[in-house]
C-alpha positions as CSV (number, residue, x, y, z in Angstrom):
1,X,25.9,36.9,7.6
2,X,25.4,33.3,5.9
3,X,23.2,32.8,8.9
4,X,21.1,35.6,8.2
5,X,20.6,35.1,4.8
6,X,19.5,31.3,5.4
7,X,16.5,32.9,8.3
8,X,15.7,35.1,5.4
9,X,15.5,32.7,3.0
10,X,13.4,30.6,5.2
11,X,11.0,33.5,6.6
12,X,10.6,33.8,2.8
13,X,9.5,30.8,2.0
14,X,7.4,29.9,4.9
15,X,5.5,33.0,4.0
16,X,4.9,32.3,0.4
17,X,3.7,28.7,1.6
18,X,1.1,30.4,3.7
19,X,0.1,32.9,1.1
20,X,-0.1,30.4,-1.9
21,X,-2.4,27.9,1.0
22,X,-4.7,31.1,1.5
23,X,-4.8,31.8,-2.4
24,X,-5.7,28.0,-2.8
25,X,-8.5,28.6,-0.1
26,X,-10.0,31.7,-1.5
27,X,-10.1,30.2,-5.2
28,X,-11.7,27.0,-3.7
29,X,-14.4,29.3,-1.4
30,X,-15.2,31.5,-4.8
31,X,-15.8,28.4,-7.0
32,X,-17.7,27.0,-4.6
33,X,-19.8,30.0,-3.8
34,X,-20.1,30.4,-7.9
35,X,-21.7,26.9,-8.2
36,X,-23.9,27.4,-5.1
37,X,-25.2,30.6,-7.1
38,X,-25.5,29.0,-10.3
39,X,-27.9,26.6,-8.8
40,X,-30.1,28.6,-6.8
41,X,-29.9,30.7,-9.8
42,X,-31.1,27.8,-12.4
43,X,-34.1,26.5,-9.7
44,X,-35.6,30.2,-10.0
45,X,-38.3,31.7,-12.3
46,X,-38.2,35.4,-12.4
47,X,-41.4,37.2,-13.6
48,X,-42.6,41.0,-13.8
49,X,-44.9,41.6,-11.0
50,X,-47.4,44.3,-11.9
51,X,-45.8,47.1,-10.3
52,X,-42.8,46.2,-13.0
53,X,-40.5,44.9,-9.8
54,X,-38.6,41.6,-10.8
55,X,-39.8,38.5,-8.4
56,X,-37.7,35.2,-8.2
57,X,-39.9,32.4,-7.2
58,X,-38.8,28.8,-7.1
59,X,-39.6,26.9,-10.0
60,X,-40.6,23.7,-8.0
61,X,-43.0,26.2,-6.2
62,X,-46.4,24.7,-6.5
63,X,-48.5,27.7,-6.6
64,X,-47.0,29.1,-9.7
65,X,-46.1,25.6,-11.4
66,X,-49.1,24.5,-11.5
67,X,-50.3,27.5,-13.7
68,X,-47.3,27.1,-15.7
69,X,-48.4,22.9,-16.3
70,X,-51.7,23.6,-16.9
71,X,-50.9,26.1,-19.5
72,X,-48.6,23.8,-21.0
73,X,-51.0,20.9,-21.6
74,X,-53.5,23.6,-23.0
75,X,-50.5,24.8,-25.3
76,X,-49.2,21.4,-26.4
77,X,-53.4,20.0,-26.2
78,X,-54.2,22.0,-29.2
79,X,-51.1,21.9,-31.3
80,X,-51.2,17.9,-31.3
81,X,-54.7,17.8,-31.9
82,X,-55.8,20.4,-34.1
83,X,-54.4,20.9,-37.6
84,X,-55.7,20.8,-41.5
85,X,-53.1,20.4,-44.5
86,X,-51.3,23.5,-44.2
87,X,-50.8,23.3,-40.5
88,X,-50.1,19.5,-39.7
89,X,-46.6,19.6,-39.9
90,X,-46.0,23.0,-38.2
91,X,-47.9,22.4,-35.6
92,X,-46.3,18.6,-35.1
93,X,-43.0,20.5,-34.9
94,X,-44.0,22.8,-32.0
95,X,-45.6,20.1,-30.3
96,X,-43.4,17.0,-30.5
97,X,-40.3,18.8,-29.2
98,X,-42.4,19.0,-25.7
99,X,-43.2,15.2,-26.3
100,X,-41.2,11.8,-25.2
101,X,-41.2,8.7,-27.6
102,X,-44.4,8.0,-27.2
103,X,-45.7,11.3,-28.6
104,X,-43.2,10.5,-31.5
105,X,-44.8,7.2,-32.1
106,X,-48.3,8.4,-32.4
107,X,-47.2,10.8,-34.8
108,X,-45.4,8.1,-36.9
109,X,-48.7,6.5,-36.5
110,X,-51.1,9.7,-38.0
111,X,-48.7,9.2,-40.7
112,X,-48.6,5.8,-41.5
113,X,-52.4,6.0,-41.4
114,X,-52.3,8.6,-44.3
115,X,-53.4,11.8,-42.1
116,X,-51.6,14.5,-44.7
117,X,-53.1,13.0,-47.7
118,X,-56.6,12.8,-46.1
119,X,-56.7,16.1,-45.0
120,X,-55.2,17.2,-48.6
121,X,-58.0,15.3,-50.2
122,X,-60.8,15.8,-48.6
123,X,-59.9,19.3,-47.6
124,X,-60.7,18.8,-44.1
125,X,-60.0,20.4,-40.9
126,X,-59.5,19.5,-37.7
127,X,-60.4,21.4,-34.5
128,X,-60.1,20.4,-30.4
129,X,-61.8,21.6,-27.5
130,X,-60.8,20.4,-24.1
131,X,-64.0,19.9,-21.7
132,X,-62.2,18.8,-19.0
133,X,-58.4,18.8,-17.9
134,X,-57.6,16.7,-14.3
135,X,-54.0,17.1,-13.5
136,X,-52.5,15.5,-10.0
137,X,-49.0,18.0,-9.3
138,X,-48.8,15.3,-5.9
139,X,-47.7,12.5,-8.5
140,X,-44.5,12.2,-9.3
141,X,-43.9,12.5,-12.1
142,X,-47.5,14.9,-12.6
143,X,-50.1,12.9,-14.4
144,X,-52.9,15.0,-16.6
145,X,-55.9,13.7,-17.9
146,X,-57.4,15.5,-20.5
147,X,-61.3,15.3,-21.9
148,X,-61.8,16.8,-25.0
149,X,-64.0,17.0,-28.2
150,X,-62.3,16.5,-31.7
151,X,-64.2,18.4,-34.6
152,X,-63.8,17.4,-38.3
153,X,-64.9,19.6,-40.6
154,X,-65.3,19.3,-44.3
155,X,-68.0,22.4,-45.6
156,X,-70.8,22.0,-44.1
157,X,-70.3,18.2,-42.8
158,X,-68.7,17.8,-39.1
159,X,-67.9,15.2,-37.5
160,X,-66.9,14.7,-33.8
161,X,-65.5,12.0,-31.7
162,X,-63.6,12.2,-27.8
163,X,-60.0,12.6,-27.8
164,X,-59.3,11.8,-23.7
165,X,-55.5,11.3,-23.1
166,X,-53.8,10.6,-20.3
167,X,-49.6,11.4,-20.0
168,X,-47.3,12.4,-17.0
169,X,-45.8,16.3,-17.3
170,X,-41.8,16.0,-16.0
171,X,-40.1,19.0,-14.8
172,X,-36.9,19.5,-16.5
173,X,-34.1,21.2,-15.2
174,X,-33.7,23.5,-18.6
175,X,-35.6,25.4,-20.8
176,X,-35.6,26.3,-24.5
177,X,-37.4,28.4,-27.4
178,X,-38.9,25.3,-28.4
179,X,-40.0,24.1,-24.8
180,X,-40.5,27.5,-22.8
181,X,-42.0,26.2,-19.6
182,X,-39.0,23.2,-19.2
183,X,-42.0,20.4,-19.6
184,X,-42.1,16.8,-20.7
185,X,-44.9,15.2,-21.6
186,X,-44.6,11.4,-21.9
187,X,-46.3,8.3,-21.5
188,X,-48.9,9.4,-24.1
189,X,-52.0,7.1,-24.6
190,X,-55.7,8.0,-26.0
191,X,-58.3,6.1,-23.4
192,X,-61.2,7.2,-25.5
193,X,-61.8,7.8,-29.1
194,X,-65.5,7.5,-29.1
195,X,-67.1,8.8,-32.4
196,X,-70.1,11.4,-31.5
197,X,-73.3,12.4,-33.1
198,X,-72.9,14.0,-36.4
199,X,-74.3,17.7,-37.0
């Protein structure tokens, strides 16, 4: 009887052994498959398509992140180069957030020069129009060169000069309210600040 109770005992634990090694296993296989998941998840952009179906694209795909990049230089383009009193520092605050530390030291450098109480003073506002936009989505990271015209208006007096920059666009792995299309734009440097013809 003592004999029997020992197999038992034995058959018993032998099975819980095998059941708490196939728990293990299945736990390791789910987290596993759960992270996999999560990253294909996290490397997709889903959009509406027009017939309202959802379609998951790959947000390293170059067909559709190149329209997101150039929309983003557009975006940021404007917002960091186009502002009077009441919009300088709203717009800086969308824009810098998008921006590495050298888009943070040009700004300390508008400021320093007195930009908020110029544009206070002399009432003036300043308007951008890009003529051309070059971007290179080979490069890594992307490199953009934009050519644009800078307006600056005070009643009936404008005066232009070129505003050409050159940066590199990153593609970050995240995305926020602040920075909707996950892009960073560092490496900020105006090439050409030629004053133009007055009108």
């Amino acid at each position: 009887m003592k004999l029997n109770n020992l197999l038992n005992v034995n058959k018993a634990l032998h099975l819980a052994k095998v059941v708490s090694i196939a728990s293990i296993c299945i736990a390791a296989i789910s987290v596993i498959g759960a992270l996999y998941f999560v990253t294909q998840y996290k490397e997709k952009v889903y959009v509406v398509s027009p017939d309202k179906t959802m379609v998951a694209f790959s947000r390293f795909d170059d067909t559709y992140l190149s329209h997101e990049v150039n929309n983003h230089i557009k975006f940021w383009y404007q917002l960091f180069h186009s502002f009077n009193e009441a919009t300088f520092k709203p717009n800086m605050d969308k824009a810098l957030p998008m921006m590495g530390y050298s888009g943070q030291l040009e700004y300390k450098r508008l400021v320093n020069e007195g930009i908020i109480s110029y544009l206070a003073n002399n009432d003036v506002s300043v308007t951008i129009n890009i003529d051309t936009m070059i971007v290179d989505m080979e490069a890594v990271p992307i490199v953009a060169y934009v050519y644009g015209t800078q307006s600056w208006e005070r009643g009936n007096i404008i005066k232009k000069n070129r505003k050409d920059v050159a940066f590199t666009v990153e593609v970050l792995q995240w995305r926020s309210d602040e920075n909707p299309h996950g892009l960073w734009i560092d490496n900020y440097r105006i090439f050409n600040e030629e004053t133009m013809k007055d009108e």
